[in-house]
N, C-alpha and C positions, 0 to 999 in steps of 0.2 A: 363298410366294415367287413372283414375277413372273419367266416363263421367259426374257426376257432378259438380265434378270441373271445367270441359272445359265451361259448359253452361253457369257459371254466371250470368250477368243482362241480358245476349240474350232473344228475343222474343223470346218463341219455338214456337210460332206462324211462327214465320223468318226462324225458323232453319226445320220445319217440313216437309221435300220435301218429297213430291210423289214416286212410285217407276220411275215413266217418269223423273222427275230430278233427281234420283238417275242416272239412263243411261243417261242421257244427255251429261255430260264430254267425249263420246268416243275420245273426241281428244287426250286424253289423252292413250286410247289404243290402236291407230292406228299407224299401221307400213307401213310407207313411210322409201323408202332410195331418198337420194339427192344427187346425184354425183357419186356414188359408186355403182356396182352391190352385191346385196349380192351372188352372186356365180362367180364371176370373182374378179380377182388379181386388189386391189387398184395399181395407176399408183405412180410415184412418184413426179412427177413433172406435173405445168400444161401447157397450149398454149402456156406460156410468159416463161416457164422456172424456175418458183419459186417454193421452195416446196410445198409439199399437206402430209397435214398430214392429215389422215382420218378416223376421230372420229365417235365411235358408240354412239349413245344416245338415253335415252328416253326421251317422250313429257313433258317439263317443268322440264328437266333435267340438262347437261351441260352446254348446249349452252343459256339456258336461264340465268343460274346461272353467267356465266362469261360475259354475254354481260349483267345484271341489274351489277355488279360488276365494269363496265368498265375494264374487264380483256380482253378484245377484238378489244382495243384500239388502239393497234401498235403491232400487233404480226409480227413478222419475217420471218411466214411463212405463206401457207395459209392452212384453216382447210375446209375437205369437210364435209360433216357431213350427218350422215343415221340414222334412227330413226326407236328403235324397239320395240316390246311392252312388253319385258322382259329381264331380263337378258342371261338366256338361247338362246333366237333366235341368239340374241348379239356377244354372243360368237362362237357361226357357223358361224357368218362372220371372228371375228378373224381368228379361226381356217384355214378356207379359205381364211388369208391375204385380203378378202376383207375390212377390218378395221384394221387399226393400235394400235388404243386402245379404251376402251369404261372401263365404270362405271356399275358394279353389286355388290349386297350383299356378303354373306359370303358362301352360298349354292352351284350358278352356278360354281363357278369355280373347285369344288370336282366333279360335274356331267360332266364336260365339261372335266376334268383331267384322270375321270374314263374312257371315252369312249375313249379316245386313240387322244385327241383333241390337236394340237399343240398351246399353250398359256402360257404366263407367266406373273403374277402376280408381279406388280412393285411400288404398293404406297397403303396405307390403311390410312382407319379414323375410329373411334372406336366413338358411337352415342348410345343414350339411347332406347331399347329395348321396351321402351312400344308401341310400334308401329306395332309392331310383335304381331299378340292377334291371340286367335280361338272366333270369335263371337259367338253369338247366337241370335236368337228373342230376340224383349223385352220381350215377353210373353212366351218364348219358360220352358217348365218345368225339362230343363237343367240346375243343379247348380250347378254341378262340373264334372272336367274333366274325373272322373269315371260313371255317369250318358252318356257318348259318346258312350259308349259298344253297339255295335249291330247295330251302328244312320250311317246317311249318311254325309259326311265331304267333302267340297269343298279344294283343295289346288291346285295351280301351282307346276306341278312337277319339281323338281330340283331346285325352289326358296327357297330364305330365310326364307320362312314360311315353308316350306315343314319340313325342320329340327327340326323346332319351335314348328310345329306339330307332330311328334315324340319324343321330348325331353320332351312335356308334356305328350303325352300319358304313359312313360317310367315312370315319374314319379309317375302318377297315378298306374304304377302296368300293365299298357294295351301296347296293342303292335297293331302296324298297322293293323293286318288281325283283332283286334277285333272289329274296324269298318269300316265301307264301306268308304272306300275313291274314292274321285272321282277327277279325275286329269281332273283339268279347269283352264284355263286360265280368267286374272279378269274382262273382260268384260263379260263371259260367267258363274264364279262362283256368281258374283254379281246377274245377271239374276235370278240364282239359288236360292240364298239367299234371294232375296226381295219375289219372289214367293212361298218361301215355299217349293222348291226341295230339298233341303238339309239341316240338322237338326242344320250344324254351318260350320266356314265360316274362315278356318286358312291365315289370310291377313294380308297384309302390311301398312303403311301408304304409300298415303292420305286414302287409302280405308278405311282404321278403324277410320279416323275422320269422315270422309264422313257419314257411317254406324252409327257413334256413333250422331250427331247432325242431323241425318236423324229421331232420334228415336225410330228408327227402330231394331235396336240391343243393345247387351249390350257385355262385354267383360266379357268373361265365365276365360279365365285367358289369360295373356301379357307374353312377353320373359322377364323379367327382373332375373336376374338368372340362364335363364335355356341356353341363346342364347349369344354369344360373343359379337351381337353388332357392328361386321367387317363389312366393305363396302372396296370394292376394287378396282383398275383402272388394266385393265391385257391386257395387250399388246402383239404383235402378234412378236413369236420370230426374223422372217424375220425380222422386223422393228426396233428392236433393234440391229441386227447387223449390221445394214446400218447406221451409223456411223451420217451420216445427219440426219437420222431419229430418231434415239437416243436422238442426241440433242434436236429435238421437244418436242418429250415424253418429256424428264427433263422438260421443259421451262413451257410446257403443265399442266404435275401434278403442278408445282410450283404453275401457274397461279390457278391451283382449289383451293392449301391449301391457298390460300390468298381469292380467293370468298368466302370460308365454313367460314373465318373469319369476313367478313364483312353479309353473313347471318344472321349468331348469333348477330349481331349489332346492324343489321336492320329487326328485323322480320315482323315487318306489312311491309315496303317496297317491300321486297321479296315477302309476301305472296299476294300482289297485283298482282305481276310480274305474280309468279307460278298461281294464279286463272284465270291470262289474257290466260296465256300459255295453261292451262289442258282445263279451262272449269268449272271448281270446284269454287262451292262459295266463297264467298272471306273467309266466317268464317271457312269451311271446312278446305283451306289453310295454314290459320294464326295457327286455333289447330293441324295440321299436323305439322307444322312449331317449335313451343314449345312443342308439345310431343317428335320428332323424326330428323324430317329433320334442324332443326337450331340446337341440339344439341353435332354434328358431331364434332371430333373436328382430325386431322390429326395427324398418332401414325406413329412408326416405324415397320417397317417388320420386328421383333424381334423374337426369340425363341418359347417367349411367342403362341404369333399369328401364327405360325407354328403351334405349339402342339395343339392349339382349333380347328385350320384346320385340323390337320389329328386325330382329333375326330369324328369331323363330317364324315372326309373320313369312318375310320375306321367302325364308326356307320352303315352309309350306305352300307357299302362292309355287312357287317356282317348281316343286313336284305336282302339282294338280291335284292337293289335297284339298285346298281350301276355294270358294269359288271365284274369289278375288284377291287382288293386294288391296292391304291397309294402311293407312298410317296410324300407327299404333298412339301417339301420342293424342289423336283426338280423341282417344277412351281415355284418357287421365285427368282426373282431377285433383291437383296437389295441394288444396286447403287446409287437408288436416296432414300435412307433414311436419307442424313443428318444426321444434330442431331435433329432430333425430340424427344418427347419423348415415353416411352416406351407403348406399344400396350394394358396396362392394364389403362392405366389413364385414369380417372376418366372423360366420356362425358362432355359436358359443360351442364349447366342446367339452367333454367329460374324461378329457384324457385318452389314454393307452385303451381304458373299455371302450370307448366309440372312435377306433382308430379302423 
C-alpha cells in the first residue's frame, strides 16, 4: 500500500507519533509463555482430565483473533497458550513439543526445516504482500533498491521479511554481502530505525503501518510480486500422531479459517481488538488490518505452495543462509485441506484503501 492512500482525512497531526510512541507497543514484542515451558514437553491433559491443546502465539495474534470472533465459545478442549515475539522463537517450541501448533509466515518454517527442526506444516492462508516493505526515512536519499549497496539494513533473521529482503535485492541485480545486514529482532530493528542506525528497515506489518503514519518512513519497495504471501499453522509431529490431539488441530485450524472470515468483515472491530491487544494506535491497526492482516483469506496445501516453499528453501540453501537443502514437502501435512481453494487465489482485498 502506497502511504498516502492510507492517510486520508487523518490529522497527521494525530498520526505523528514520537519515536517514544513508536516503542511504546512493546506489548506487542514481549515474549511470555502461559502454561507451557518453552523447553519442556507440553502435557496432554489437564488437573480435571480434559485436553490441552497448546498453542503458540504472538501478541494480538490467535487468541485474540478467535476470542473477538467468538471462536472460543465452546471449544471441546482446553487451549494453553505461549506467546512469542516471532515466528522463529515459535518454532523451537514446536520443535521441542513444547507447543502443539502455532501461526508463522512463509520464511520460519524453511529455517526451522533446514536446521534439522522436527515440524510439520498443516493449514495455510495466502494474504496480500504489501505488508512485507524494506523502509526507509522519510528523508532518507534512498530511491531505489539498488541505491542499498554498501547501506546498513535491519531484518529478523529467518522471518518473512528476511526472504522479502533478498528477493528484492535479487531483483535489483544485488545480493545479500552487498549490503550490511543486520539481523534484529522488531523491537530492536525499530530502535534502530527511528534513530538513524540503519539506512532501511525490511518489516512486517503492523510495523510498516506503524512506521508509515509515524511519518517517519516511506516504503522504498513491498512484497507484492516478489513474496508468496503464505502464512502457516505447523504443528508439532508428536501431536498429530496422538490421535486426540489431531482432532484438536483439525477443530483448531477450522476455528481460525472461520475468524480470518469474520476479520475481513469486520475490520475496524478487529482493529479495535488488535490495538487494545499490541498497544498500537487504533489507526496504525485498522491500516495494518486493510493493507495485510484482514486480507488473508484460507488456500489449500496444494503443489502449488510447496513449489514457492521450496524456492525460498532452495534460495536460502544456495546463499549459505540456511545449513542444508530441504525438501519442503516432507514438512507437509495436507489432511485438513478440505476443499479449500487452491494456494494461488487471489487475497481478499478492500478495494482502492488496501491498494
Amino acid at each position: 500500500m502506497r502511504p498516502h492512500l492510507l492517510r486520508g482525512d487523518l490529522s497527521v497531526k494525530r498520526l505523528r507519533l514520537s519515536a517514544a510512541a513508536l516503542l511504546l507497543p512493546l506489548a506487542l514484542l514481549a515474549s511470555a509463555c502461559s502454561g507451557v515451558s518453552a523447553a519442556g514437553q507440553a502435557s496432554n491433559t489437564d488437573g480435571k482430565g480434559s485436553l490441552v491443546l497448546n498453542v503458540g502465539d504472538q501478541k494480538g495474534g490467535a487468541e485474540a483473533l478467535l476470542r473477538a470472533a467468538g471462536e472460543l465459545d465452546d471449544l471441546p478442549y482446553r487451549i494453553a497458550w505461549s506467546t512469542f515475539t516471532s515466528g522463529p522463537p515459535l518454532l523451537e517450541a514446536v520443535n521441542a513439543k513444547a507447543v502443539d501448533i502455532g501461526s508463522v509466515g512463509n520464511t520460519p518454517p524453511v529455517f526451522a526445516a533446514a536446521a534439522g527442526s522436527k515440524i510439520t506444516v498443516v493449514s495455510a492462508t495466502h494474504g496480500d504482500s504489501a505488508g512485507e516493505a524494506i523502509l526507509v526515512a522519510a528523508d532518507s536519499p534512498v530511491r531505489t533498491v539498488g541505491d542499498l549497496r554498501g547501506r546498513k539494513v535491519a531484518v529478523a533473521q529467518g522471518s518473512s521479511a528476511h526472504f522479502q529482503l533478498v528477493a528484492s535485492l535479487a531483483k535489483a541485480g544485488l545480493k545479500p554481502a552487498d549490503v550490511r545486514v543486520s539481523l534484529l529482532q522488531p523491537a530492536d530493528a525499530l530502535a534502530a530505525f527511528t534513530s538513524g542506525k540503519v539506512d532501511a528497515w525490511a518489516a512486517w506489518d503492523p510495523y510498516t503501518s506503524q512506521v508509515l503514519l509515524s511519518g517517519k518512513g516511506r516504503v522504498l519497495t513491498d512484497g507484492r510480486g516478489l513474496v508468496n504471501g503464505l502464512g502457516f499453522q505447523v504443528a508439532s509431529p508428536s501431536a498429530l500422531a496422538d490421535p486426540a490431539k489431531a482432532k484438536a488441530v483439525g477443530d483448531f485450524v477450522e476455528r481460525l479459517r472461520r475468524a480470518q472470515g469474520w476479520v475481513f468483515d469486520h475490520p475496524e472491530e478487529w482493529a479495535k481488538v488488535w490495538a487494545k491487544e499490541t498497544g498500537l494506535p487504533y489507526e496504525v491497526a485498522l491500516a495494518a488490518v486493510k493493507r495485510s492482516n484482514g486480507t488473508r483469506i484460507p488456500v489449500a496445501l496444494d503443489d502449488a505452495a510447496v513449489a514457492s516453499e521450496q524456492k525460498i528453501a532452495d534460495t536460502f540453501a544456495a546463499l549459505g543462509l540456511v545449513p542444508r537443502t530441504i525438501r519442503f514437502a516432507d514438512f507437509v501435512d495436507t489432511r485438513f485441506n478440505k476443499d479449500l481453494p487452491p494456494s494461488t487465489t487471489p487475497a481478499r482485498s478492500y478495494g482502492k484503501a488496501s491498494s
